[in-house]
N, C-alpha and C positions, 0 to 999 in steps of 0.2 A: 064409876065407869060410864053409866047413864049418859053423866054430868060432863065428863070429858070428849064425849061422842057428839052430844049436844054442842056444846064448844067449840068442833072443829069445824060440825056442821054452819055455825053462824061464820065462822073465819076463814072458812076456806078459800073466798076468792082472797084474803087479804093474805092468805099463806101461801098461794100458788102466782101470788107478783112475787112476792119475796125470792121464790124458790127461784123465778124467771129473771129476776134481776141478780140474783145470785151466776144462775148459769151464762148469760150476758156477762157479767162481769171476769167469769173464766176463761171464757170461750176470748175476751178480748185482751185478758192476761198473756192467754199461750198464741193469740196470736202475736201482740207484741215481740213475744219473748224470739217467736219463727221470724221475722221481721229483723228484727236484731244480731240473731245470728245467719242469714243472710248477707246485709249488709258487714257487716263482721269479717264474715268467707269470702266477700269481694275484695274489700280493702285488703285484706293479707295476701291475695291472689293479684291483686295489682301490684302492689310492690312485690313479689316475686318474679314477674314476669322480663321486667327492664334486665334484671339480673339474668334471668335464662337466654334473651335473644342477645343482649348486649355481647355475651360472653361469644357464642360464634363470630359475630360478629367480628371481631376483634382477633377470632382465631384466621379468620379467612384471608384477612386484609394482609397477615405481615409474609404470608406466602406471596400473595400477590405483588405488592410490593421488590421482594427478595427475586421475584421473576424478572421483575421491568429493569433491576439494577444489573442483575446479571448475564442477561442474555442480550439486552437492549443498550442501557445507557453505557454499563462497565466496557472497559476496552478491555480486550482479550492481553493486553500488556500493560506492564506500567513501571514508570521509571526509564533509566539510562543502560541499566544490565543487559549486554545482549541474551536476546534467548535464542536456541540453538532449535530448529527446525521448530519455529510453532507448526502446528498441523493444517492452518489456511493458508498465512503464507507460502508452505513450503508445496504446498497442492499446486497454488498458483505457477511459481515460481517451475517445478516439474512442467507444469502445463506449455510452460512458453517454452521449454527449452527442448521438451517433443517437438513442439510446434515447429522450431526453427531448423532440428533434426530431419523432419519428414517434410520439411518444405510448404507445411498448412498453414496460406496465410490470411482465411478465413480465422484463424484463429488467435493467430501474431497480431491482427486486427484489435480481435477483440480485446485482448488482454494489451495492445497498446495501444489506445485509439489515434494517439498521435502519431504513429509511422506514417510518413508520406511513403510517393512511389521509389524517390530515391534509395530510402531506407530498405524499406521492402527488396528493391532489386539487391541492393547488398548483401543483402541476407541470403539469399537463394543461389546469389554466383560466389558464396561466400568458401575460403579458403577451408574452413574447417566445417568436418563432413557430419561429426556428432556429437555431442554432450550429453556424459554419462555421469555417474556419482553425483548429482546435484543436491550440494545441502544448502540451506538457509543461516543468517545469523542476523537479526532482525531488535529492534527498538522501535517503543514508540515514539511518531513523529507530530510535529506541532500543531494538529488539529485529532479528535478522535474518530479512529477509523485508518489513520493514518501510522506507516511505516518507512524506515528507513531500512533497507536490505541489503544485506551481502552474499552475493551467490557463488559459491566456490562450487567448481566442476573440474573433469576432464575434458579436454578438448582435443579430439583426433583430428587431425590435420590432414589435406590431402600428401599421398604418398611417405607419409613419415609415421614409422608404428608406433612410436612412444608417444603415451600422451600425457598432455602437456595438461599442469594445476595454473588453475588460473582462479582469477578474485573479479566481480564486476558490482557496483553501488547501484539499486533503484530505489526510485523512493515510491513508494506504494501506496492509494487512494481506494477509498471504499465506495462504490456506485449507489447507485438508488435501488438495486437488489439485495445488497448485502456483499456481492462479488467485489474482490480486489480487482484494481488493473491498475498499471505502470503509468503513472503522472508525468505532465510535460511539465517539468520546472522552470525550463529558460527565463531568465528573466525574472523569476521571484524571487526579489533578494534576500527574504526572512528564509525562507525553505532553504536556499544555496547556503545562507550563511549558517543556517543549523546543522547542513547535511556538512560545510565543513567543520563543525565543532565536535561533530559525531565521530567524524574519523581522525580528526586530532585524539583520542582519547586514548587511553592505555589499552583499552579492550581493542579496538579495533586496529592500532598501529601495532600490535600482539598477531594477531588475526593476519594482515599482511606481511609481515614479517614469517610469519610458520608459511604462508603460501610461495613467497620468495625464497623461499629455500629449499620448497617442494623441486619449486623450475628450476632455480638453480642445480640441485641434483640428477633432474630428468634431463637435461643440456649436457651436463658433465658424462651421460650414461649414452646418449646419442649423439654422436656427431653430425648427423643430420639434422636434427634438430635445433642443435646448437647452431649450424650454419644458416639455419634456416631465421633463428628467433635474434641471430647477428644485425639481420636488417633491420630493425625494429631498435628504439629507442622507450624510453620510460613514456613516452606522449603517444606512440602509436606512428611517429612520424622514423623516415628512412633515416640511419646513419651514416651520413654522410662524410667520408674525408678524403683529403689529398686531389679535392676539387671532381668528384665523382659523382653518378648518378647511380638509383638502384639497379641500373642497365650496369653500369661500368663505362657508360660515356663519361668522358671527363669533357668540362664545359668549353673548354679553347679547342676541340674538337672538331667543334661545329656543328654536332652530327643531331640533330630533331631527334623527337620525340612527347609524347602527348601527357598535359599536363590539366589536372582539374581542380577547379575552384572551391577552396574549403568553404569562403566566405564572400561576400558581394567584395567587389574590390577596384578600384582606380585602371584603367591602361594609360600608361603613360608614354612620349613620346622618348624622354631621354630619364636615366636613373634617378631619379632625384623627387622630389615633393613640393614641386614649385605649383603653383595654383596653376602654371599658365602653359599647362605641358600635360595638363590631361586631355585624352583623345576619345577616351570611351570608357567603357566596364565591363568585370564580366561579371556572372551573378553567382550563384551555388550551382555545381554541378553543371555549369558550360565549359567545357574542354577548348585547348587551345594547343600547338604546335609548339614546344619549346624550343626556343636555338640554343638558349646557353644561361650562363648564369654568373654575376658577378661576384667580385669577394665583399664586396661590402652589404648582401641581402636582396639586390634583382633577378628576375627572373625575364630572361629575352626572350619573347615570345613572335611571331606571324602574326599580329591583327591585322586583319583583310587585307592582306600582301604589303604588310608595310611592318617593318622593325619598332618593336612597342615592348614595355618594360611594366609588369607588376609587382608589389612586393611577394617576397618571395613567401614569407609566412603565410599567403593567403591560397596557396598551391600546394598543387603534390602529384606525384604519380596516380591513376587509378587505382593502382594497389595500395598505395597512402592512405587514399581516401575512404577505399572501402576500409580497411583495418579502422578511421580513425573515427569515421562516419558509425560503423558498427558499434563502436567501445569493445571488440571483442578482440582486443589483441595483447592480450595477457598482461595488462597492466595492474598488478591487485589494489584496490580501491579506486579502481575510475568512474565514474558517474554516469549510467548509462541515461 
């Protein structure tokens, strides 16, 4: 025992490295070992992560998307099917036909920016006093945002109680708000020639056909009415025969009366289309004295007190014009 006590005593410093390189060498075991599983728990926490954000991700986008298609890019129509009062058009369409009812043309404005004065005045001296039951029958039209409309209504007439079904065609455009309003087509041949491809169709030659048999029944149930919608031709323009006027002047009469200009048009000195016989013009909406009228399509008029001849297609009575000028004279499918 001595001997062993003795022993440690000589070795003690060389058993006390030992023990310290023993303990050094643990100490930098477990810290590897914490090191390792550190980096460890990152790596598996990294690739975890792409997985957790990725996934919202992905979840957020196809609403968002699904929003811009539907509210934004999609057209509220599609296809040739009419549809039956969508709910913008048919706001719109209600909107003008107050408007024109209560005389607001603050508002007739707006919803057709193209009304000049003449139009406007039409409308307000206009024969029929209300429109009531308005529905829609509506297609999409050749750009998005766009429509083709049929407004079927009532229309009360002055002094005549039955009222009268009628049909009128607009083509409808969408603003930089979002709002519809009533497009000037004149003159755009694609849009004219789609809007007539439109009412060539079964649906909608279906469509005027049920409203022409509306009027036809409401005519047959009112004679006033019926004598009234007598004057009136499929164009809006007076029926004319046995050499008559919508007065009941007959032309070899002699007897005047005030006639106005549907369209710019020629005065000429004697009936005919000689280049060297024109005297003047009249334009849209300048009025002129009629004397008479021939059988072959003149119109004898007063220019500045001298005997002048325009064609007669490019005239009409004021009552003509307003009917024709309006589009509101029960024609079903006229193109306002």
């Amino acid at each position: 025992m001595e001997n062993f006590k003795e022993w440690i005593s000589d070795n003690l410093r060389y058993i006390l490295l030992g023990l310290g390189l023993i303990l050094v060498l643990a100490v930098a075991i477990v810290g590897i070992r914490a090191i390792s599983n550190i980096a460890t728990g990152r790596s598996s926490g990294s690739s975890g992560t792409p997985a957790q954000t990725e996934a919202p991700q992905t979840e957020s986008a196809a609403p968002s998307d699904v929003i811009v298609q539907d509210e934004t890019d999609a057209p509220a129509q599609t296809g040739s099917t009419l549809v039956h009062n969508d709910a913008k058009v048919l706001t719109t369409m209600t909107a003008y036909y107050e408007a024109r009812t209560n005389g607001d043309t603050e508002t007739l404005r707006k919803l057709n920016p193209s009304m000049d004065d003449q139009e406007e005045a039409n409308i307000l001296n206009s024969y029929v006093e209300s429109y009531s039951d308005v529905s829609t029958y509506s297609r999409e039209g050749l750009t998005p945002g766009s429509y083709v409309v049929y407004v079927s209504y009532k229309g009360k007439v002055r002094d005549i109680d039955t009222l009268v079904p009628s049909l009128n065609e607009y083509y409808l455009m969408t603003d930089e708000t979002g709002g519809l309003y009533i497009a000037d087509t004149e003159g755009d041949t694609q849009v004219e020639a789609f809007c007539t491809e439109a009412q060539n169709s079964a649906e909608v030659q279906n469509l005027i056909s049920s409203v022409n048999n509306e009027l036809d029944a409401a005519k047959e149930a009112d004679p006033a009415l019926k004598e009234f919608m007598g004057q009136y031709d499929g164009s809006g323009a007076s029926q004319n025969s046995g050499g008559e006027t919508e007065s009941g002047e007959t032309s070899d009469e002699g007897e005047s009366t005030e006639i106005v200009a549907l369209d710019s048009c020629n005065v000429r000195s004697t009936p005919t289309t000689e280049e060297d016989n024109i005297i003047g013009s009249l334009y849209v909406g300048e009025t002129a004295v009629k004397l008479g009228e021939t059988d072959d399509g003149w119109t004898q008029i007063d220019y500045n007190g001298e005997t002048a001849y325009v064609s007669s297609d490019f005239v009409a009575t004021p009552e003509e014009a307003e009917a024709q000028n309006e589009a509101d004279y029960f024609a079903p499918g006229a193109v306002e």
